[in-house]
TILOBA-235850 format. One record per residue (C-alpha): x, y, z. Coordinates in Angstrom, 1 decimal, m for minus. Layout:
BEGIN
{u: X	v: Y	w: Z}
...
***
This chain:
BEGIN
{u: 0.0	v: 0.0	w: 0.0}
{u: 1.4	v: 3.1	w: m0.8}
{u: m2.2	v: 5.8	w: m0.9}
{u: m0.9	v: 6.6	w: 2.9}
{u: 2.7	v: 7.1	w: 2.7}
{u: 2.3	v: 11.1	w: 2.8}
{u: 0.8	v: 10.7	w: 6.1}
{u: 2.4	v: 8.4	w: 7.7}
{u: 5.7	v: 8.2	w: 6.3}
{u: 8.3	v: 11.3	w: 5.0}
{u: 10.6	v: 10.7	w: 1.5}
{u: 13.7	v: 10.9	w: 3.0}
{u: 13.3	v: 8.1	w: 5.3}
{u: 11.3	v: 6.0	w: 3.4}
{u: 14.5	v: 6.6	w: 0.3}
{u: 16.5	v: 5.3	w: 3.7}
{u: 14.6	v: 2.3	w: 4.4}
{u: 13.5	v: 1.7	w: 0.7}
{u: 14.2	v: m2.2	w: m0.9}
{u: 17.4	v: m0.2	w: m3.7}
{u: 18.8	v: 0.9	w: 0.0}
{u: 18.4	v: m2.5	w: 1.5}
{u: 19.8	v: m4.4	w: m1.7}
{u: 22.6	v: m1.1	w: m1.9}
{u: 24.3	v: m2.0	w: 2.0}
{u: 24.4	v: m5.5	w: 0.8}
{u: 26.3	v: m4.7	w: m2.3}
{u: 28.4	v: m2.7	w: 0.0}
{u: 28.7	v: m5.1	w: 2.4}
{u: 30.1	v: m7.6	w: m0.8}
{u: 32.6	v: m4.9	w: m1.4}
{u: 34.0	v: m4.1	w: 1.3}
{u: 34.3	v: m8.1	w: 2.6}
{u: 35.8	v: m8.5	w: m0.9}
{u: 38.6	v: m5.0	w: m0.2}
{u: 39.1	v: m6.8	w: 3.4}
{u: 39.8	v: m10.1	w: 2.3}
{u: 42.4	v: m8.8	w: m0.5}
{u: 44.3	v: m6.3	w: 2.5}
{u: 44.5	v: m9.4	w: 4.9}
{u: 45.8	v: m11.8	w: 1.7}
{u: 43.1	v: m13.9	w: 2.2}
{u: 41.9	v: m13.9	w: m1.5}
{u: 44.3	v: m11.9	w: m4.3}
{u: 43.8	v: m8.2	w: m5.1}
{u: 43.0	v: m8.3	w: m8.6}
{u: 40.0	v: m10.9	w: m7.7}
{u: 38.6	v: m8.6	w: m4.7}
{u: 38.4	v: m5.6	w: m8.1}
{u: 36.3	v: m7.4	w: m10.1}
{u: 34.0	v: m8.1	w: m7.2}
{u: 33.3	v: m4.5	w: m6.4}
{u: 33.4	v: m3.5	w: m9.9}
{u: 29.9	v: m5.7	w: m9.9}
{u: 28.8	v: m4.2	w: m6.8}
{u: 26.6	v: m1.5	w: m8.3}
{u: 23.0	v: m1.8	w: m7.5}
{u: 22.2	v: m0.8	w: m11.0}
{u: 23.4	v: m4.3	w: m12.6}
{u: 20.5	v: m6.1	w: m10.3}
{u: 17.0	v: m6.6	w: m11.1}
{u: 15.4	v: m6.8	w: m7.5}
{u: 12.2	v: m8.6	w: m9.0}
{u: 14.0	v: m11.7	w: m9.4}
{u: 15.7	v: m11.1	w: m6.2}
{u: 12.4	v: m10.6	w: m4.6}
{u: 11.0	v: m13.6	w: m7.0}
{u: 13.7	v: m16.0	w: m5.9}
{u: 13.6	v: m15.3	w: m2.1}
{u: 10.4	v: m16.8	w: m1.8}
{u: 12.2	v: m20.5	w: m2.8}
{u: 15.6	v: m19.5	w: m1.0}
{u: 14.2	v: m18.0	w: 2.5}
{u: 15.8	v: m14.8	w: 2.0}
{u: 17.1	v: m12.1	w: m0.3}
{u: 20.7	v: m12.5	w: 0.4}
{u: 21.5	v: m15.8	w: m1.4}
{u: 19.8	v: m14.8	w: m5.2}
{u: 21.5	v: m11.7	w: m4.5}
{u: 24.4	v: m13.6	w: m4.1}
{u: 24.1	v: m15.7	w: m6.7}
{u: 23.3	v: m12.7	w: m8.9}
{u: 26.6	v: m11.2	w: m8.5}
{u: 28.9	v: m14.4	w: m8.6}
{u: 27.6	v: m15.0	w: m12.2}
{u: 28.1	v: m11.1	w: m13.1}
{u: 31.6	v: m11.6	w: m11.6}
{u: 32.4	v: m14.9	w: m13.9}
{u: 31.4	v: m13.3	w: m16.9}
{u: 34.4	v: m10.9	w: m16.0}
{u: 36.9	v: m13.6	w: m14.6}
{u: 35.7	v: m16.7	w: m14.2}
{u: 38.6	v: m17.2	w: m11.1}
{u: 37.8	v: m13.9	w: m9.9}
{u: 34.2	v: m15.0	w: m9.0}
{u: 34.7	v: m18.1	w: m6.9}
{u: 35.9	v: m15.4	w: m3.8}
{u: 32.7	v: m13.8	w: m3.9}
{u: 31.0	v: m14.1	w: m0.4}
{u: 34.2	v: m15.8	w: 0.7}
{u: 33.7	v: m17.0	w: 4.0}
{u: 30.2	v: m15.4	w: 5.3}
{u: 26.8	v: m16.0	w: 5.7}
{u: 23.5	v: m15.0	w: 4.3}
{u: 22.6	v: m14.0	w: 7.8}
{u: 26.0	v: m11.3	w: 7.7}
{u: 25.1	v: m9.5	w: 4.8}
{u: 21.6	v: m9.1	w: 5.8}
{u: 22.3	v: m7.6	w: 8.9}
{u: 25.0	v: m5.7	w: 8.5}
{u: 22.8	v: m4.0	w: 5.5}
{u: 20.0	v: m3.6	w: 8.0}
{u: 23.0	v: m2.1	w: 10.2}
{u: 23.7	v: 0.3	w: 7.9}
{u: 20.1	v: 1.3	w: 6.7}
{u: 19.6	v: 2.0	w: 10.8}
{u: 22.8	v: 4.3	w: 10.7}
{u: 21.2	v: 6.5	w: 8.2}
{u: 17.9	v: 6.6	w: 10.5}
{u: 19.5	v: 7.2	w: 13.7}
{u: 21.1	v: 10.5	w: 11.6}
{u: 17.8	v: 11.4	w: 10.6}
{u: 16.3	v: 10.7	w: 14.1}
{u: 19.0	v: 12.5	w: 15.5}
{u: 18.6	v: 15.8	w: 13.4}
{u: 14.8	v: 16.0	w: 13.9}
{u: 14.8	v: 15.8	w: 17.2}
{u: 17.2	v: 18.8	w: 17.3}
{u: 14.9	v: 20.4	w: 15.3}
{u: 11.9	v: 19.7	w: 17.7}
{u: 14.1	v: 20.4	w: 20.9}
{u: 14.6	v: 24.1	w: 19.3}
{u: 11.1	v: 24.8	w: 18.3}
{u: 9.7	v: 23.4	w: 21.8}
{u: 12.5	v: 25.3	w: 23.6}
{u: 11.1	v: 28.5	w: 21.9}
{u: 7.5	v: 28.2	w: 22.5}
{u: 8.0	v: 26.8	w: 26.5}
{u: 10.5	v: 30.5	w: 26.5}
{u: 7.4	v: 32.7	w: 24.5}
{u: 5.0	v: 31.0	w: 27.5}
{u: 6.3	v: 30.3	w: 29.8}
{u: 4.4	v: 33.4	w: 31.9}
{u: 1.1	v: 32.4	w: 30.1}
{u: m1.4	v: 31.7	w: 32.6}
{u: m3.4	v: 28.9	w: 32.0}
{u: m5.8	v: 26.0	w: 33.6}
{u: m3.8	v: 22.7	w: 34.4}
{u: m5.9	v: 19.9	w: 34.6}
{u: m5.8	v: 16.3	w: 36.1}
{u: m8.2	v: 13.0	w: 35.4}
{u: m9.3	v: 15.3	w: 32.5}
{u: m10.8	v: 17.7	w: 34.7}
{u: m9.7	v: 21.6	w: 35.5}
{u: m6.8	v: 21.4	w: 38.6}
{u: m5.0	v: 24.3	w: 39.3}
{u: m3.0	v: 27.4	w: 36.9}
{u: m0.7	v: 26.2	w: 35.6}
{u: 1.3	v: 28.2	w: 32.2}
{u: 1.7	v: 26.8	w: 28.6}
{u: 5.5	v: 27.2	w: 28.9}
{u: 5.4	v: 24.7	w: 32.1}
{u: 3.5	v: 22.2	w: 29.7}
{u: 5.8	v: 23.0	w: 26.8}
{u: 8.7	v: 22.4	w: 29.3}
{u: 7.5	v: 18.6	w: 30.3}
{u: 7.2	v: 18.0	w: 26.2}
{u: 10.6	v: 19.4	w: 25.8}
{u: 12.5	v: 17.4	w: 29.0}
{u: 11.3	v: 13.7	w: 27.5}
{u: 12.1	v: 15.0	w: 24.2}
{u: 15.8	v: 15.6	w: 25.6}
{u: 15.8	v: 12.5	w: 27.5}
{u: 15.0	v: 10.5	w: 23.8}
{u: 17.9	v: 12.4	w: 22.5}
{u: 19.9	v: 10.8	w: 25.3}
{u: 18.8	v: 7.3	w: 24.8}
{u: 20.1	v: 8.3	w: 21.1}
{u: 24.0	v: 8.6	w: 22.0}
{u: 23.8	v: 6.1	w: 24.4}
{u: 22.8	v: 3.3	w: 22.0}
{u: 24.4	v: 4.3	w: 18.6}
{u: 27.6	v: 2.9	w: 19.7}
{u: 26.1	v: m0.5	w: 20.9}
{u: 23.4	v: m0.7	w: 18.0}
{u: 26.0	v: 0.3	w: 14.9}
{u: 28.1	v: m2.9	w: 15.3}
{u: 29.5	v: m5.4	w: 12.4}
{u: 27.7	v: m8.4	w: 11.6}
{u: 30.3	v: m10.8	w: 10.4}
{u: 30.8	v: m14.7	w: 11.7}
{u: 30.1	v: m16.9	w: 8.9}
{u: 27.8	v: m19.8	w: 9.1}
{u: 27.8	v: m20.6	w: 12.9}
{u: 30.2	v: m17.8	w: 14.1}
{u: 33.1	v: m19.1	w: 14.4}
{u: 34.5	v: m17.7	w: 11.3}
{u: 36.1	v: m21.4	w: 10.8}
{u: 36.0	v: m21.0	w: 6.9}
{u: 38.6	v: m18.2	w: 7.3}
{u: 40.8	v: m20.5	w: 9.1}
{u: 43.0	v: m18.5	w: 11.7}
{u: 42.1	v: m15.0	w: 9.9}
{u: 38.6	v: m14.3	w: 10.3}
{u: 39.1	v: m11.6	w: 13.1}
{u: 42.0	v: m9.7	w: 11.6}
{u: 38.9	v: m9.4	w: 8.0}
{u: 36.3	v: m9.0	w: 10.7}
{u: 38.7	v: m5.8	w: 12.1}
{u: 39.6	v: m4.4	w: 8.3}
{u: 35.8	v: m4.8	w: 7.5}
{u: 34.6	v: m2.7	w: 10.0}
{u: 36.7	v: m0.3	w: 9.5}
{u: 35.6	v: m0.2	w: 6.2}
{u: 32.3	v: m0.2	w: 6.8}
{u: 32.8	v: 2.3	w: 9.5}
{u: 31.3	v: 0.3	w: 11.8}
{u: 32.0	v: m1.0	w: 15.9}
{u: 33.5	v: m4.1	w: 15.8}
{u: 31.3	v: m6.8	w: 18.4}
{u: 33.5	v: m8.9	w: 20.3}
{u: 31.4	v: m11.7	w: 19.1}
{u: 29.1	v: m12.4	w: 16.3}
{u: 26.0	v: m12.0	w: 17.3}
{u: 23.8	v: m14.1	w: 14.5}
{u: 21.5	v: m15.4	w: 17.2}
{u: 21.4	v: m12.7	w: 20.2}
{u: 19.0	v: m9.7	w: 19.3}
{u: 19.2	v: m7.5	w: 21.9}
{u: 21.0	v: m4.8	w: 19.7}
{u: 17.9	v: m4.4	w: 17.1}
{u: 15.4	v: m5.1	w: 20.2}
{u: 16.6	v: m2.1	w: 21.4}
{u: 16.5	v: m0.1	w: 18.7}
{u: 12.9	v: m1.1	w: 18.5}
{u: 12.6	v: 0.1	w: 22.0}
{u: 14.1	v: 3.9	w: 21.4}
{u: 11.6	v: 4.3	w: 19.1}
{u: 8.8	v: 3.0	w: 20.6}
{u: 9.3	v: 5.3	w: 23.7}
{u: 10.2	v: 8.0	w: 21.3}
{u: 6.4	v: 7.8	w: 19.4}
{u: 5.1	v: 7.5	w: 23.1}
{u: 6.6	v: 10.6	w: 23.7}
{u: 5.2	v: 11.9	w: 21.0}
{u: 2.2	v: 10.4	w: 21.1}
{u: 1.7	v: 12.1	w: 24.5}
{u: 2.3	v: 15.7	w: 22.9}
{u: m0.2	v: 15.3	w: 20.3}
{u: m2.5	v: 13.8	w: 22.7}
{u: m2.8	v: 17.4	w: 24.8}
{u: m2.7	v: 19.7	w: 21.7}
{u: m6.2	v: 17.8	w: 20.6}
{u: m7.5	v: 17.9	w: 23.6}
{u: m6.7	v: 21.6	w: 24.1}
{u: m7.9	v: 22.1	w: 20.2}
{u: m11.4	v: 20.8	w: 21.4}
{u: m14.2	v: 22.6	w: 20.6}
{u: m15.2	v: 23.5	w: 24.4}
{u: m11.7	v: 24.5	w: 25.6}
{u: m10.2	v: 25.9	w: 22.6}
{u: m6.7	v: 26.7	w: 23.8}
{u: m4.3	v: 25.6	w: 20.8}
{u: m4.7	v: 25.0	w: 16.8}
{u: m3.2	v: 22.9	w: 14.7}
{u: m1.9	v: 26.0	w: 11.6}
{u: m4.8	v: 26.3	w: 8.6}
{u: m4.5	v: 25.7	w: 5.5}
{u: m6.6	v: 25.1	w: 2.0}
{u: m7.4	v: 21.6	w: 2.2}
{u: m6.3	v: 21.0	w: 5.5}
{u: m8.5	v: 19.6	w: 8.5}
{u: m11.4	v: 19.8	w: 6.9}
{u: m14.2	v: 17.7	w: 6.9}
{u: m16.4	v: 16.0	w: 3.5}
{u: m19.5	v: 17.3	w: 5.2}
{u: m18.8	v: 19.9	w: 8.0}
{u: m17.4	v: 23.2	w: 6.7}
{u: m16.8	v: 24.4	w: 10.0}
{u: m14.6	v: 21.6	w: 10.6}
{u: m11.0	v: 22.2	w: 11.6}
{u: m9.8	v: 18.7	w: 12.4}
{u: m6.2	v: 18.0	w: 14.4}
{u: m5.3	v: 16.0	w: 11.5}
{u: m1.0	v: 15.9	w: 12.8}
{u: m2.2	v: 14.9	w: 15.9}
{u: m4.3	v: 12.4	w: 14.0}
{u: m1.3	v: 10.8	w: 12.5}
{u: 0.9	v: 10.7	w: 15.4}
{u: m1.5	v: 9.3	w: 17.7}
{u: m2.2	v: 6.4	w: 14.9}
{u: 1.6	v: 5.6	w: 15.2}
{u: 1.4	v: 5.6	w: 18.9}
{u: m1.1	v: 3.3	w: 18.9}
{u: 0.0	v: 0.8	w: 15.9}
{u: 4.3	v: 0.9	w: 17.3}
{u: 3.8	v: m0.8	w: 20.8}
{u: 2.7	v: m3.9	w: 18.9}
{u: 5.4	v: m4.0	w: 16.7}
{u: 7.9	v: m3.6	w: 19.3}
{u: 6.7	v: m6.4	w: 21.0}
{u: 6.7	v: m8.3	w: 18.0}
{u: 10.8	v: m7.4	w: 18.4}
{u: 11.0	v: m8.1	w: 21.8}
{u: 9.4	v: m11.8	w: 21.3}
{u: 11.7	v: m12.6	w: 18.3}
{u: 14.4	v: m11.9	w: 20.7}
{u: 14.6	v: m15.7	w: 22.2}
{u: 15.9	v: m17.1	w: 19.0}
{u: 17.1	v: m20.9	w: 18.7}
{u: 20.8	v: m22.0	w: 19.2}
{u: 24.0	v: m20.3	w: 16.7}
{u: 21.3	v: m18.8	w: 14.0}
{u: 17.2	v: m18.4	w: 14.4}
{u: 14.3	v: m20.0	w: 12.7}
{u: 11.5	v: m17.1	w: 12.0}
{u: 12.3	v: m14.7	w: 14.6}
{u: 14.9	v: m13.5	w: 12.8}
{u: 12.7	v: m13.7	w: 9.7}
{u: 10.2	v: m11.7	w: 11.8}
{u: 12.3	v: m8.8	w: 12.2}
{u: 12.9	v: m8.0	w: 8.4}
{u: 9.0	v: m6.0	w: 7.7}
{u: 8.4	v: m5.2	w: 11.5}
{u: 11.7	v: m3.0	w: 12.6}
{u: 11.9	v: m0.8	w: 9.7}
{u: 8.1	v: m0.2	w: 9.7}
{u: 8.6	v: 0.6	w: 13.7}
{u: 11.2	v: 3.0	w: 12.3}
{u: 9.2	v: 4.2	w: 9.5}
{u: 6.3	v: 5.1	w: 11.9}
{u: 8.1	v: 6.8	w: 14.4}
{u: 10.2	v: 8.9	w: 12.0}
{u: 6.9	v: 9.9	w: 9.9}
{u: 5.3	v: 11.0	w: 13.1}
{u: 8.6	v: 12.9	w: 14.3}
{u: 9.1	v: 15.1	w: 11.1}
{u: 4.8	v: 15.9	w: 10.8}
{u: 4.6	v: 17.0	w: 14.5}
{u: 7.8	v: 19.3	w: 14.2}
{u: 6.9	v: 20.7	w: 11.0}
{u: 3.0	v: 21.3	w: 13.0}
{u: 4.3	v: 22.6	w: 16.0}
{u: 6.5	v: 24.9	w: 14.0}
{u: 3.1	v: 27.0	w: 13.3}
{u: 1.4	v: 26.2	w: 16.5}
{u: m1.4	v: 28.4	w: 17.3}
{u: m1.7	v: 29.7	w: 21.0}
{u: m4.8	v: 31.4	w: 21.8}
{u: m3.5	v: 32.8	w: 25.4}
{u: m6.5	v: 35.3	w: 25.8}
{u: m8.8	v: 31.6	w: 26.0}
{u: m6.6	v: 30.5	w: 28.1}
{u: m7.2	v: 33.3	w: 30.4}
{u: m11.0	v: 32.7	w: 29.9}
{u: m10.8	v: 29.3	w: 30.3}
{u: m9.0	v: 30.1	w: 34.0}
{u: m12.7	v: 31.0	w: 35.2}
{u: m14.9	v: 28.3	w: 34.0}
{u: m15.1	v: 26.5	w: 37.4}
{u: m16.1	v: 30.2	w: 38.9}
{u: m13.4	v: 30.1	w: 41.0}
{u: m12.7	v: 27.0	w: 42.0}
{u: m9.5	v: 26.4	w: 40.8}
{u: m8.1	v: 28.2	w: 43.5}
{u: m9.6	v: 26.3	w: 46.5}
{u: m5.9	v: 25.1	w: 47.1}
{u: m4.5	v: 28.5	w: 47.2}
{u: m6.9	v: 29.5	w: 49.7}
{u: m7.1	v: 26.6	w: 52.1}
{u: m3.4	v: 26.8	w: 52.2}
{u: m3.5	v: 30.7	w: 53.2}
{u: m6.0	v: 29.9	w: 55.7}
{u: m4.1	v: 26.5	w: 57.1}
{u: m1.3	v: 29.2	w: 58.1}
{u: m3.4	v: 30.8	w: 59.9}
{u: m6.2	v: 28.7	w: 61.3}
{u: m4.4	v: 25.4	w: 60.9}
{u: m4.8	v: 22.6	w: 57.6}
{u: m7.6	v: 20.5	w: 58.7}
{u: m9.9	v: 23.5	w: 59.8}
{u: m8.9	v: 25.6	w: 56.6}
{u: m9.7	v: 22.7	w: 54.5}
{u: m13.4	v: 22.5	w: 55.9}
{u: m14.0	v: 25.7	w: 55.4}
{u: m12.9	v: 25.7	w: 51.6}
{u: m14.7	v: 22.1	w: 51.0}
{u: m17.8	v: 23.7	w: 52.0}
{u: m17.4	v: 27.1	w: 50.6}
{u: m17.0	v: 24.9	w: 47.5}
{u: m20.3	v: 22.9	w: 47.4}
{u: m22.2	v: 26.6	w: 48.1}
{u: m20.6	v: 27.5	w: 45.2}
{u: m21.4	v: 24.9	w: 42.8}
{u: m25.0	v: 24.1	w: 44.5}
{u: m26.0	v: 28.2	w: 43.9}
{u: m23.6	v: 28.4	w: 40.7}
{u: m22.0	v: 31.6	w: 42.0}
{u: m18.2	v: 32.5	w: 42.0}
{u: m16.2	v: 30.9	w: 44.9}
{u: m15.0	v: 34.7	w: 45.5}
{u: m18.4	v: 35.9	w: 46.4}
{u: m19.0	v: 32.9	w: 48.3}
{u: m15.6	v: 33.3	w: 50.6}
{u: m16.4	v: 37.0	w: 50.8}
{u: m19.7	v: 36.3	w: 52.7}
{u: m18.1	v: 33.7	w: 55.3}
{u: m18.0	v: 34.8	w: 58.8}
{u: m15.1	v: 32.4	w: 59.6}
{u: m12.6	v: 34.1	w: 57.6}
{u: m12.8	v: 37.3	w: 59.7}
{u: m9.7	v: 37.9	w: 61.1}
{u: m7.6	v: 35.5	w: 58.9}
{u: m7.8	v: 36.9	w: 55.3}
{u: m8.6	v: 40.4	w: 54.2}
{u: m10.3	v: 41.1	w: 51.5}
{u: m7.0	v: 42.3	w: 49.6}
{u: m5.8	v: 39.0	w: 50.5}
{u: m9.1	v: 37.1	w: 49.4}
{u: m8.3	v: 39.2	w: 45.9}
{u: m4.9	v: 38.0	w: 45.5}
{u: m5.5	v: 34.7	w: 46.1}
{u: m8.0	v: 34.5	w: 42.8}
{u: m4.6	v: 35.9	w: 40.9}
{u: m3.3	v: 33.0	w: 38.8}
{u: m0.3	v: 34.4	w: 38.5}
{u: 0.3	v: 34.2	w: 42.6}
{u: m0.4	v: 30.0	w: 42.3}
{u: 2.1	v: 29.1	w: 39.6}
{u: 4.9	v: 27.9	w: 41.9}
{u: 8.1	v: 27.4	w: 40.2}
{u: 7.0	v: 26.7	w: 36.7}
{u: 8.8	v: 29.5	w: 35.4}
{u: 12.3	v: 28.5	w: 37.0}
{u: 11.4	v: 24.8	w: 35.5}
{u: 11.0	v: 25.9	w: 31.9}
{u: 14.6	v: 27.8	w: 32.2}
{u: 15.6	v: 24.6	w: 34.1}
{u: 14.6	v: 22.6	w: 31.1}
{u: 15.7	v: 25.1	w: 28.3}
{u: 19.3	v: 25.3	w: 29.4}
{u: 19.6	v: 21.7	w: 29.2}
{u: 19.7	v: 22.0	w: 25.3}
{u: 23.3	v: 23.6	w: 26.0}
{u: 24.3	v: 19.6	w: 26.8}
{u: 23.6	v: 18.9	w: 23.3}
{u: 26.1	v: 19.9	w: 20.0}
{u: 24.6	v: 21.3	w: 17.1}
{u: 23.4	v: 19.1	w: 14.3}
{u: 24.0	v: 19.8	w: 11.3}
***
C-alpha cells in the first residue's frame, strides 16, 4: 500500500529504508568483505576488483531477487548468486571469492546495520529540530497563565510554557537514549555460518577488524547471529520516542477541542477539513501521530518476542524482524518530522486561556486558599472551610469569591486584599517558570546538528 505514505511516512526516510537501499548495503557489504579479504591476503587483489566493480546496485533486477527469495528464504543468497555470475562473466577465477567465508545472515544484517545508521542520523537531526522549536515556545510562554488539569478535569494554573517544558525534557531524554545506544546498535555483523569464522581459518578476526573499518562500523566482540538485543533495542528507542510523541499530540487535541479551545493545529486550503462539515478544523498531525502511537507498541513487541531465537542462528524470529523493525522506524520517523513541521506554526490562543482560567467560577483556586487559611487557622480546619465554601458555590452556581467573601469564619484571617490575590493565577504558579529555564538550558548539553 502506498495511498498513505504522505501521512504516515516522509521521502527521506522511506529513500533510507527503501528495498534499492536494502539491496545497496548488501552490495556494500560484498565490497567491502571482498577490499578486506584482498588487505588481509586472504583472497588476491585483482580478484577482490572485479568483485566491487559488480557491486553496483544498477546491474541487479530486484524482481527476481524478490522472486527468488520466496524459494531461497531470504534475499541475500539470489543476491548472491546474482553477483557471482556477473563476476564470472568478467573472470571466471575472480568470481569463486565472492561471499568468501560469510553468511547470508551477515550480509543481511550488517545492511539492515547500515540502513539503521542513516535513520538514527535522521532521528537525530529531527529531534534537534523539535528540541529548538519546543525550547522557543516553552520561552514565548512560559508566563502564560493557564488551567492545568488532572483525570481530564480543571486542577490548578498552571502556564503553557510549564507544559511545553515537560514535552521538551522527555524529548531531551529521547535524544539521550540516542547517544547512548548508537555505539552499541551500529556494530559489524560478520561470523560466517555458525560464528566461528572457521572458513577463514586463523584469519577471520584480523577481515572482521579491516571490515569494519571499512564499513565504518563497531567491531562486536562476538558475532551476534543469534542474540537480538541490539535491534530489540533499537525497536525500543523508538517505541518510547512515538510514546513521547504520542503524549504531545494527545494534549494539543484535547486543548484544540471545541469547548476549551486553547491551541490550533496551523490552517490551510485543504487541511483539517471535513467532507461534510465546513466548519470543521480537524487536528489532523495529531491524528497521524497518535495512529503511530497506537499501531508501534505492537510492533515492538513483536521485536521483543523474536528476541529468544534458537541456538547459533534463528528460525522465523529472525525472519520476523525484516518487515516489522523498519516499519517501527518508519512510523516513528513519519510522526517525528509531521509533529515538528506542526508545532512549528502552532497556534496559541492565550487570551482563552485566560477565559478558560474562570470556568469553574473560581474553583481552581480552593488550594490557594485553604493553604492561606491552614497558616493561619491550621490545615484541617482551613480545608473544611474551603470544601464547604465549595459545594455553596457549585450548588447556587456563584463564584467561589463571592461565596468566601460572605463567610463569617474568615474574619480575622484573610482580608479582603488578601481574598483578591488569592484569585490571581499568577500568585499560584509555583516554580514553573524557574522549570522551563531549568529545562531550556539543558539543550546547551547537546552539540549542534547539522
Amino acid at each position: 500500500m502506498t495511498l498513505y505514505d504522505e501521512l504516515f511516512s516522509y521521502s527521506e526516510l522511506e529513500q533510507i529504508l527503501s528495498d534499492e537501499s536494502r539491496v545497496k548495503g548488501m552490495l556494500q557489504f560484498e565490497a567491502a568483505l571482498a577490499k578486506a579479504e584482498a588487505r588481509t591476503r586472504v583472497i588476491p587483489e585483482g580478484s577482490a576488483q572485479k568483485i566491487v566493480d559488480q557491486c553496483r546496485l544498477e546491474l541487479f533486477d530486484l524482481s527476481v531477487t524478490a522472486k527468488d527469495a520466496a524459494l531461497s528464504g531470504n534475499i541475500a543468497i539470489p543476491l548472491i548468486k546474482m553477483l557471482t555470475e556477473a563476476v564470472a562473466r568478467q573472470d571466471k577465477d575472480a568470481a569463486r571469492f565472492v561471499h568468501w567465508g560469510a553468511t547470508s545472515q551477515d550480509v543481511i544484517d550488517t545492511s539492515l546495520i547500515l540502513q539503521l545508521r542513516d535513520a538514527l542520523i535522521f532521528a537525530e537531526k529531527n529531534l534537534a529540530r523539535l528540541s529548538e522549536v519546543l525550547a522557543a515556545l516553552a520561552t514565548a510562554h512560559k508566563n502564560s497563565v493557564m488551567v492545568a488539569r488532572t483525570w481530564m478535569q480543571q486542577a490548578l494554573p498552571t502556564t503553557f510554557g510549564f507544559i511545553v517544558a515537560g514535552w521538551l525534557d522527555a524529548v531531551l531524554r529521547n535524544r539521550r537514549r540516542l547517544v547512548e545506544i548508537r555505539p552499541r546498535v551500529l556494530t559489524l555483523q560478520f561470523g560466517g555460518a555458525v560464528g566461528t569464522l572457521a572458513a577463514l581459518r586463523g584469519d577471520g578476526p584480523e577481515v572482521a577488524r579491516v571490515l569494519a573499518n571499512e564499513l565504518q562500523l563497531t567491531l562486536p566482540t562476538t558475532p551476534w547471529h543469534a542474540h537480538r538485543d541490539r535491534l530489540a533495542e533499537v525497536a525500543a528507542f523508538f517505541g518510547l520516542l512515538t510514546g513521547t510523541l504520542g503524549k504531545i499530540a494527545r494534549d494539543i487535541s484535547l486543548h484544540a477541542q471545541s469547548e476549551v479551545a486553547e491551541l490550533f493545529e496551523p490552517a490551510g486550503q485543504g487541511r483539517g477539513g471535513s467532507s461534510t462539515m465546513p466548519h470543521k478544523r480537524n487536528p489532523v498531525t495529531c491524528s497521524v501521530v497518535l495512529a503511530a502511537a497506537t499501531r508501534v507498541p505492537g510492533l515492538v513487541s513483536t521485536m521483543l518476542s523474536a528476541m529468544p531465537q534458537e541456538q547459533q542462528r534463528g528460525l522465523g524470529g529472525w525472519q520476523a524482524e525484516w518487515e516489522t523493525l523498519p516499519e517501527i522506524i518508519r512510523l516513528a520517523a513519519g510522526a517525528l518530522h509531521h509533529l515538528t513541521n506542526m508545532l512549528s506554526h502552532l497556534e496559541v490562543d492565550t487570551e482563552r486561556m485566560r477565559q478558560n482560567l474562570d470556568a469553574t467560577k473560581g474553583l481552581i483556586f480552593a488550594e490557594a486558599i485553604s493553604m492561606a487559611l491552614a497558616d493561619r487557622m491550621g490545615k484541617m480546619p482551613a480545608h473544611l472551610l474551603v470544601e464547604a465554601a465549595c459545594k455553596k458555590s457549585r450548588t447556587e452556581n456563584r463564584h467561589l469569591k463571592e461565596i468566601l467573601r460572605e463567610e463569617a469564619g474568615l474574619r480575622g484571617h484573610l482580608t479582603p486584599a488578601d481574598l483578591e490575590g488569592l484569585f490571581d493565577p499568577r500568585n499560584y504558579i509555583g516554580s514553573a517558570e524557574e522549570f522551563v529555564e531549568r529545562v531550556t538550558a539543558q539543550l546547551r548539553e547537546f552539540p549542534p546538528v547539522g
